[in-house]
N, C-alpha and C positions, 0 to 999 in steps of 0.2 A: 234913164234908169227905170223910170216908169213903165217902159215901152218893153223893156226885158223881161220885167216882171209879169206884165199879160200875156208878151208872148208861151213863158214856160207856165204859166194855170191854162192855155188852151190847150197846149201840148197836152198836159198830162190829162186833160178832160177827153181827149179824142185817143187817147193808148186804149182805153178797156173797148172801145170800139172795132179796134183792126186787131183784138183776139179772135182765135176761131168759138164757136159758138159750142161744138164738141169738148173743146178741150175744157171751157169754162161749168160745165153739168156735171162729168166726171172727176172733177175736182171738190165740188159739192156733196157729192154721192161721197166719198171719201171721205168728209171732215163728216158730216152725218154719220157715218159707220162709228167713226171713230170715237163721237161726239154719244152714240148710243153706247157706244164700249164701256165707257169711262161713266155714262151713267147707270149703265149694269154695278159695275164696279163700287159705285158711291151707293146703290142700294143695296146688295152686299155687306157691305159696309154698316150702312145702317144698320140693318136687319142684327146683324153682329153685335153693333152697339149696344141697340133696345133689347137684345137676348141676355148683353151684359148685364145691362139695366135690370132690366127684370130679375134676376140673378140677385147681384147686387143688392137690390128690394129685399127678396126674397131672404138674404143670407144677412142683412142689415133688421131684418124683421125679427129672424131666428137671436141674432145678438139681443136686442131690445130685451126680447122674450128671456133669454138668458139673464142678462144683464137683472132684467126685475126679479127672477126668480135668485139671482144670487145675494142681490139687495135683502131680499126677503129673509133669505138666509143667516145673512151678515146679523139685519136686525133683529132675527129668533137667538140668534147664538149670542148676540150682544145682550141678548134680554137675558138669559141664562145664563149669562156670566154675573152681570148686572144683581140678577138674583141671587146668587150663591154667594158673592161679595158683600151683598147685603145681609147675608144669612152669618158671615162669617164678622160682618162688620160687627150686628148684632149681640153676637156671642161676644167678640172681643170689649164689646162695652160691658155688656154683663158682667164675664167674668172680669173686666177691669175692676167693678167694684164689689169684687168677692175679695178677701183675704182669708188665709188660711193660717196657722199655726198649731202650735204644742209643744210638747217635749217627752224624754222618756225619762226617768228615773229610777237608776239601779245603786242597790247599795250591800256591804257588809255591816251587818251592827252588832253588834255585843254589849253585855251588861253583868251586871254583879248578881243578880239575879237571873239575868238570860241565859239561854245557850246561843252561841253566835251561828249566823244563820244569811247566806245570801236571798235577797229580793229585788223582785220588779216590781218597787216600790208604787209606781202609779203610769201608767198611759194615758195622754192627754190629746185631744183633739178638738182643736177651738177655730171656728168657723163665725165670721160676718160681716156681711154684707149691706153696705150704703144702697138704700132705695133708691134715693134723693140726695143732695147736698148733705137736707139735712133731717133725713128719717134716716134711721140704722135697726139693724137684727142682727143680737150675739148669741152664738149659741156655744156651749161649753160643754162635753161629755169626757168622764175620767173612768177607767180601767182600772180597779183594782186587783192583779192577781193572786193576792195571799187573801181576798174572800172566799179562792176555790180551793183552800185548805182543807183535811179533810179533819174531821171531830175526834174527839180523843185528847188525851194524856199526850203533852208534848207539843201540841201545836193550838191549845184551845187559846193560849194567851196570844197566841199571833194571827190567828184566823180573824180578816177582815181589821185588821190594828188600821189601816190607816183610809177606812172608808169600805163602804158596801162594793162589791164586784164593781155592778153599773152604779155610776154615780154623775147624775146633771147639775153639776157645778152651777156654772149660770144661763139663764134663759130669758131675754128680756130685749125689748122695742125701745130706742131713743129716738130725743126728737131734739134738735137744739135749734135755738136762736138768739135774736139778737139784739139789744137796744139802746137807746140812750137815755142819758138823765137829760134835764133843761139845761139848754144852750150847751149839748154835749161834753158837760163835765165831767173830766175826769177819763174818757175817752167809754167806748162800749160794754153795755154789760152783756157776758155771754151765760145764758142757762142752758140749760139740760137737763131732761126729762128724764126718767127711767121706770120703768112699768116691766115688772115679773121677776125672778129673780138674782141677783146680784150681791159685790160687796157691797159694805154698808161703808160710807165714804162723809156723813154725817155724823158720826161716833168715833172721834181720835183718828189716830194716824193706821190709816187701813195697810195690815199685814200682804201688801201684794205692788207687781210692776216692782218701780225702783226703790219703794220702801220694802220690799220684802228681799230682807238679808242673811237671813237663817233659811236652811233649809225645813229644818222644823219649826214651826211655831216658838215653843217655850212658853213659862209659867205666866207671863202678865196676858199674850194674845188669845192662849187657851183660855184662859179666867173670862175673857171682855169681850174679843172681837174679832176671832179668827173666822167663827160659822158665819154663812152666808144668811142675805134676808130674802123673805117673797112678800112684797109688797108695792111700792112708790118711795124715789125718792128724788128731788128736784136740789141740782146741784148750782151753782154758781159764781161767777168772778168776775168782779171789778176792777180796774187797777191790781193794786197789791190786797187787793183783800178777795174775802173766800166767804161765802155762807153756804149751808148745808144743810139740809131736812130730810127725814126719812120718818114714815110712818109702814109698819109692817107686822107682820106675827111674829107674836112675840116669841123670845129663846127658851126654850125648854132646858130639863134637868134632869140626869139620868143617874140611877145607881151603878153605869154599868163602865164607868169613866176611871180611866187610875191616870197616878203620878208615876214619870218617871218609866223606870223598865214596869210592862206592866205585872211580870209572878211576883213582884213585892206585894202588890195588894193591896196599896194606899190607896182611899178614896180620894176622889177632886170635885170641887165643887165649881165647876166653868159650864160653859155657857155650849149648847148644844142648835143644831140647826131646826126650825120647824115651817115646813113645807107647808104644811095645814096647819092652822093653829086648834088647840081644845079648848079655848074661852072666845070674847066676842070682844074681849080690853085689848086692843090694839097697845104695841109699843111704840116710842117715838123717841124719835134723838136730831140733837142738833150739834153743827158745831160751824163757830166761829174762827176763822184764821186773818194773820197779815203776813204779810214777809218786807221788814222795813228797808232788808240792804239782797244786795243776790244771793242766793243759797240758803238763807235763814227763812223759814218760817214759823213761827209760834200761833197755838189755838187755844181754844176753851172749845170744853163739848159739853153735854149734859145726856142723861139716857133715861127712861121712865119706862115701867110696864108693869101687869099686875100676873102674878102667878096662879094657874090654874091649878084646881083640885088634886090632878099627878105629879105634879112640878113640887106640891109642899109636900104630898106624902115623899116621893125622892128626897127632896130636901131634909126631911124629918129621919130618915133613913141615915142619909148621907155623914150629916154631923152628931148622929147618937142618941137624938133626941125621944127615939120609940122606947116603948118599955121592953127591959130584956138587955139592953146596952150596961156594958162593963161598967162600972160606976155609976148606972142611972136607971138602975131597977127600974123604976116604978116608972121611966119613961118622963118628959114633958114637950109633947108634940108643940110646934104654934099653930096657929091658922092666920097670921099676920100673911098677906100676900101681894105685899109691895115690896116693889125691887127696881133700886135705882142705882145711878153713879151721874156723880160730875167731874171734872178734872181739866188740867191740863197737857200739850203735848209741846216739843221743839226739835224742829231738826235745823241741823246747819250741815252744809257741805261747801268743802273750801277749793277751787280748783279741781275740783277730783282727784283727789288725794286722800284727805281729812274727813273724815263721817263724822257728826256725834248725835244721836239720839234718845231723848228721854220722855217718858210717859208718868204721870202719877192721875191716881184714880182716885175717887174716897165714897162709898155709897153705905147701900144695904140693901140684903139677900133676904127675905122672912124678918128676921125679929135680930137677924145676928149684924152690926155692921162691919165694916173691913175698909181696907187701905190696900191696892196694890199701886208698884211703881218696878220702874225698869231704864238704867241707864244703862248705853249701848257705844262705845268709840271704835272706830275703827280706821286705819292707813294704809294706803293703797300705794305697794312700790311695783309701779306700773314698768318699771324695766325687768323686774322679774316676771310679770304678769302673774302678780302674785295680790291680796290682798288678807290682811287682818284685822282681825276682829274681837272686843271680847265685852258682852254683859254679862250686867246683874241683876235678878228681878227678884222680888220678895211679894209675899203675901201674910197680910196678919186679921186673923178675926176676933173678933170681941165676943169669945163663947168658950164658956167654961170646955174643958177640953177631958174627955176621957180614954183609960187605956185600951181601946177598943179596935182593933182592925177596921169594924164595919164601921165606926164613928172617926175616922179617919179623915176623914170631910176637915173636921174643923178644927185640922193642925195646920200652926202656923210654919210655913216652907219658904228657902229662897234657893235660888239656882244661881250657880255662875258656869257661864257655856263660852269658853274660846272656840275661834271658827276658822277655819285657813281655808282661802277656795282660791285652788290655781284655774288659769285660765288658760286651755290648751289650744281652744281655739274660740273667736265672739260667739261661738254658738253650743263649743262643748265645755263643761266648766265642770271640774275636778271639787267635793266639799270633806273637809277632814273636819267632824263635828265632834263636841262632848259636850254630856251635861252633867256638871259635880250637884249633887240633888241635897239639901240638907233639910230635914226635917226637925221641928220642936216639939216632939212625943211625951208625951204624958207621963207622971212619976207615978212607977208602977208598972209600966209596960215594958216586956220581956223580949218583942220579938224583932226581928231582923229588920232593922229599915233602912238598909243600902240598897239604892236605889237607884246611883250611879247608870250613865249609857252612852254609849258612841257609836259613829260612823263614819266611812268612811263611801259616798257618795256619787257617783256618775252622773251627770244632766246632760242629757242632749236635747238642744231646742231645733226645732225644724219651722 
């Protein structure tokens, strides 16, 4: 086996020998041609590639370039959305803590002394805004259109009857907070500041919100506490309890005030707004509440102020006291100019249904004292969307009383006013008002004192 094996390695070692020498060059020549072919070919080739490449580069450069500048783009466009989002964010907080309101007020009224007579009783536009949790700014402007009555016979008794044209209700900055007593008893006390002008919420049961149930005032709130104060008053609540303080310029007195329809002519001796006051005796009032079960709450209040130099000549005017007055010739002015009241107030409401409301007052005006008071029920048959009502308010002064139109002041009066207010819709509310007007005129005196008046009411709140 061995022997076979070398013989066929010598064989095949002596074959390339006994080729011809010709034939084996042109065979080489041939794989060389071929061998350069094919490296033509592969350079080519290359050359192709690196063109791609380069290319490729070139067009991978241009994206980059693109790419950045779209980037760029993306992030200008996203910044100025970013912006205008924020712009809108901004606003939407704001106006989040804007509120707006009002209402309008149209009515027909008539009287026994009136001529009946439709009006746009008052335009209301009430605006404010939360700074802070807890800073506030309320601003309050009302529209009176029967100020732009024209003068003359026939319309001099109803020009401006229920406020000057423009009229700034209230205008004033709150501030509230919050705190405890030792080892937090009783749970937190919340106050509340108030600085410019507002109701007075420290003097009985303030004529407004869900106590104000008349469309008109009536004889105890025109007497007390219908007019607004400009001042300070710092409000507060405990538990079930309530304290109040208000110090502010004092209420002014005017001759130019009647009872009732006003061509009867009765004078009225109530309480008037003063923006500015004319003396430097600030007034002040307080009041005390609880409410021991839901819906009831009872207070005590107290009021003090001392009357300026125009307030007593008015006053002296008002009840007769100048010389020249029917029965009192010779006149007896005072110059006493203190003027107070204390009293108490209670409301209860039962379910919403059941109203009942009562106020008694007891002070003194100059030299003269008085007593007013005013109970008020009312039930609400909320399947009709309907509710009623009916008070009584009286006023009595302790002053000889003469038959005098212009001393009309210091007749004792009481009013009884049912009220019917449908409800057409939570926002527009139908009022069918009267007030039966009774005065206790002087023996002696001749002349007409029905004084009777009604209406009949449109409210729309917005």
């Amino acid at each position: 086996m061995k022997k076979i094996i070398l013989l066929v390695t010598a064989f095949l070692f002596m074959l390339p020998l006994c080729i011809p020498h010709t034939a084996s060059a042109a065979s080489v020549e041939s794989q060389i041609s071929v061998l350069k072919k094919q490296m033509d070919e592969l350079q080519q080739k290359l050359d192709e590639m690196e063109s791609q490449l380069k290319k490729t580069k070139e067009e991978a450069a241009v994206a980059q370039q693109q790419s950045a500048t779209t980037q760029q783009q993306v992030e200008t466009k996203m910044a100025e959305v970013s912006s205008r989002y924020k712009v809108i964010d901004d606003l939407a907080k704001k106006f989040g803590r804007l509120k707006l309101g009002g209402y309008v007020r149209s009515r027909l009224q008539d009287g026994q002394q009136e001529q009946s007579t439709f009006d746009v009783t008052e335009l209301a536009f009430n605006l404010r805004y939360d700074i802070t949790k807890n800073i506030s700014g309320e601003f309050h402007v009302w529209w009176h259109p029967s100020g732009n009555a024209p003068d003359g016979e026939g319309f001099s008794n109803y020009k401006s009857w229920a406020g000057p044209v423009t009229f700034i209700e209230s205008a004033f900055a709150e501030f509230r907070h919050e705190f405890c007593l030792l080892n937090d008893y009783g749970g937190p006390v919340k106050g509340m500041l108030q600085v410019g002008k507002f109701r007075n919420f420290a003097y009985g049961i303030s004529p407004t919100g869900p106590d104000r149930v008349y469309s008109d005032y009536g004889l105890f709130h025109e007497s007390n506490s219908q007019s607004r104060i400009t001042g300070i008053q710092y409000l507060t609540k405990w538990n079930r309890f309530k304290a109040n303080f208000a110090v502010f310029n004092g209420w002014s007195l005017s001759t130019s005030q009647r009872f009732g329809g006003r061509p009867a002519g009765i004078r009225y001796l109530r309480q008037n707004q003063m923006n500015i006051d004319d003396n430097s005796n600030k007034a002040m009032s307080v009041r005390f509440a609880y409410a021991p079960i839901e819906g009831l709450e009872a207070g005590v209040t107290g009021y003090h102020q001392r009357l300026s130099d125009a307030d007593l000549s008015a006053f002296n005017e008002i009840m007769g006291r100048k010389a020249g007055t029917i029965g009192n010739v010779a006149g007896n002015p005072t110059d006493n100019n203190r003027e107070w009241r204390a009293g108490f107030d209670l409301d209860y409401k039962w379910c919403d249904r059941i109203h009942f409301q009562s106020q008694y007052f007891w002070g003194q005006v100059a030299d003269v004292k008085a007593n007013w008071w005013y109970a008020m029920a009312g039930y609400k048959l909320k399947e009709f969307k309907t509710d009623f009502y009916l008070k009584y308010s009286k006023v009595q002064y302790d002053q000889q009383r003469y038959p005098d139109i212009k001393a009309s002041g210091a007749w004792d009066r009481s009013e009884f006013s049912p009220l019917i207010v449908y409800t057409i819709h939570p926002q527009v509310k139908l009022f069918f008002e009267y007030y039966f007007e009774y005065l206790n005129s002087p023996k002696g005196y001749k002349g007409n004192t029905d004084n009777d008046y009604g209406f009949v009411e449109l409210i729309l709140f917005y």
